[in-house]
C-alpha positions, -999 to 999 in steps of 0.1 A, spaced: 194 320 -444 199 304 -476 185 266 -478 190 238 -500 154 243 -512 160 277 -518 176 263 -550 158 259 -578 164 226 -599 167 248 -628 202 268 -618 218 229 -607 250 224 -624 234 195 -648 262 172 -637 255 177 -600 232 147 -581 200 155 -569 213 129 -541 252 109 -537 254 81 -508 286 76 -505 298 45 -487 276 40 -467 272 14 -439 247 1 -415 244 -36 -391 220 -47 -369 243 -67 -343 264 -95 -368 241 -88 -399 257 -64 -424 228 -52 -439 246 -18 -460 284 -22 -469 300 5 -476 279 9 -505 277 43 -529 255 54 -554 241 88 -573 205 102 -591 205 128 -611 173 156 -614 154 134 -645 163 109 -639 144 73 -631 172 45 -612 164 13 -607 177 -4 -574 175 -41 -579 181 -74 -560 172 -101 -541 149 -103 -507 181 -94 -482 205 -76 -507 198 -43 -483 175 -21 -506 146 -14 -479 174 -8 -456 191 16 -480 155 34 -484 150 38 -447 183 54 -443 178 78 -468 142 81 -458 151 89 -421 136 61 -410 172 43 -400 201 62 -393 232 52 -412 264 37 -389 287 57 -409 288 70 -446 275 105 -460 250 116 -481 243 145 -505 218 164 -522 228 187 -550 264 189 -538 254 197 -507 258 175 -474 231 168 -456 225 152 -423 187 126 -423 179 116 -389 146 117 -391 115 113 -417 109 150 -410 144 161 -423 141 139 -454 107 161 -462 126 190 -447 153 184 -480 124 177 -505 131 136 -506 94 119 -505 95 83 -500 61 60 -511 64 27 -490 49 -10 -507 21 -4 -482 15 32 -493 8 43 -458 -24 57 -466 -62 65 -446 -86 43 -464 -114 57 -445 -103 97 -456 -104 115 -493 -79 124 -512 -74 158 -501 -73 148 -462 -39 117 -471 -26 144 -489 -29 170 -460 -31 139 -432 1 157 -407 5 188 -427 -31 208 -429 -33 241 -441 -47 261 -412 -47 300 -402 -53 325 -389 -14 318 -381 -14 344 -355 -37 319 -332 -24 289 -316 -22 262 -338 -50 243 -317 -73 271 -323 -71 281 -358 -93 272 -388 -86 245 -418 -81 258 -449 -104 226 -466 -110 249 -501 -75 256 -504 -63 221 -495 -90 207 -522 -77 230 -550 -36 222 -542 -48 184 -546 -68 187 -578 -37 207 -592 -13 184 -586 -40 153 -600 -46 168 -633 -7 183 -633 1 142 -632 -27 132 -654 -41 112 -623 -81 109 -630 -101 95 -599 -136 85 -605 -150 104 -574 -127 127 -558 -147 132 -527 -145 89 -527 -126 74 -500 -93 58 -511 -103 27 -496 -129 21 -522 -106 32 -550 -88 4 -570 -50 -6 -562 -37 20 -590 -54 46 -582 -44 43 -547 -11 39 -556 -15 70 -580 -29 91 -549 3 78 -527 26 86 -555 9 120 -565 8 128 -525 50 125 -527 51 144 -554 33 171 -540 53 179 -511 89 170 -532 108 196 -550 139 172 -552 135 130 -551 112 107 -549 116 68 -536 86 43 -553 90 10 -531 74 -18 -556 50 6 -570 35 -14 -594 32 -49 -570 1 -63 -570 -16 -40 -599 -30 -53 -630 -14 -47 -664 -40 -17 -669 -34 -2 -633 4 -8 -636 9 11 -669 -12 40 -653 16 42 -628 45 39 -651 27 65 -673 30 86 -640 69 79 -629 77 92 -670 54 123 -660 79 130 -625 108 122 -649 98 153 -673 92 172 -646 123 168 -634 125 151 -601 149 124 -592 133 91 -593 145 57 -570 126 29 -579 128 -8 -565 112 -36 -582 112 -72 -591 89 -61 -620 119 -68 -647 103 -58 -677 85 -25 -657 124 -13 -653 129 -20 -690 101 4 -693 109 32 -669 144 34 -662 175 51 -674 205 33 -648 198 3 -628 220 -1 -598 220 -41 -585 225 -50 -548 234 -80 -528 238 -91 -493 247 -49 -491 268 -44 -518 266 -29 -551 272 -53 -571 266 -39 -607 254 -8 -624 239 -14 -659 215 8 -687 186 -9 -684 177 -31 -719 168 -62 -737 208 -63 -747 214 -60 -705 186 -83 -691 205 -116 -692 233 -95 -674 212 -78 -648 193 -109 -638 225 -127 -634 238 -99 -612 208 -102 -591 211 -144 -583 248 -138 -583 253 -163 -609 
């Protein structure tokens, strides 16, 4: 059976979103947190969601993260629909999402939060409680993918608790990108980082970019959108609000969008 994975990003019509939300909605009893709000990203393509605390962009990642479902609305991944009820179908679909707390196992290496839920084991004709972990393999996968994003650790048999905030960040984001052949969500990825550590990190959003993967990012980090991305989509109280190409000619505009003045 053919899947949506089974496509390669490569033989997409270049005008076809790697994902379409189209109006979607979602409350939570009298509080409309989503409404009836639509939006696109394309395969290389970085968008900006923007706006206030409360304008519904963690809600709006949730849903398209399978950690909500949405009330009603549909949503779309290279033309196709798709149904996300679940974080495993999101993953299923090749959508990675990288949450502000980065969700990561400060006491395990690199290798095991990249594997943590998803360990290489065989032979696969045992049962799955009785079969061996693949650690060599698992190690060589994770290097790859490292030096693929330019991601340089100063131990990598270090636990990521003792690494600095970007390069934990660069281990969550690098563990997305890993498992993704399609989109990417960064929640605040550069919050909390120095200028040094945050540059790293934009460095690596322009390295998913070339390699093709659809890239959501929220921030309040103005001038770190200015940097990194091509659209900028502004929400608030739910609504899309605005849709703008991120520059110094659009700031005044965008910021305005986002206190609704």
């Amino acid at each position: 059976m053919t899947t949506l994975l089974d496509t390669p990003v490569d033989r997409i019509k270049p005008d076809t979103p790697a994902l379409a939300l189209n109006d979607a909605h979602k409350r939570f009893g009298a509080v409309i947190a989503l409404d009836g709000i639509s939006l696109d990203v394309r395969h290389g393509e970085v968008l900006a969601l923007l706006g206030d605390n409360g304008a519904g962009k963690s809600t709006l990642i949730k849903c398209l993260s399978g950690a909500l479902r949405l009330d009603s609305g549909s949503i779309e991944m290279d033309g196709m629909p798709v149904t996300i009820h679940a974080p495993s179908d999101a993953r299923a679909l090749g959508l990675e999402t990288v949450y502000q707390d980065l969700a990561l196992f400060d006491n395990l290496r690199p290798t095991d939060n990249f594997y943590a839920g998803r360990e290489l084991a065989g032979p696969t004709w045992l049962p799955r409680s009785l079969r061996f972990l693949k650690r060599k393999r698992m190690t060589e996968s994770t290097r790859e993918v490292l030096e693929r994003l330019q991601v340089s650790l100063p131990d990598f048999h270090t636990t990521v608790g003792l690494m600095s905030g970007g390069q934990r960040q660069a281990v969550a984001v690098a563990r997305a990108t890993a498992f993704t052949s399609r989109l990417v969500i960064l929640d605040e990825p550069t919050a909390a980082l120095g200028v040094r550590e945050a540059a790293r990190v934009l460095d690596l959003i322009k390295r998913l970019r070339s390699d093709q993967k659809a890239v959501v990012v929220i921030s309040h980090a103005m001038d770190h959108v200015m940097e990194v991305a091509d659209r900028a989509i502004v929400m608030r109280r739910g609504r899309k609000v605005g849709e703008l190409i991120p520059s110094e000619a659009s700031r005044e505009q965008i910021v305005s969008l986002i206190v609704g003045g």
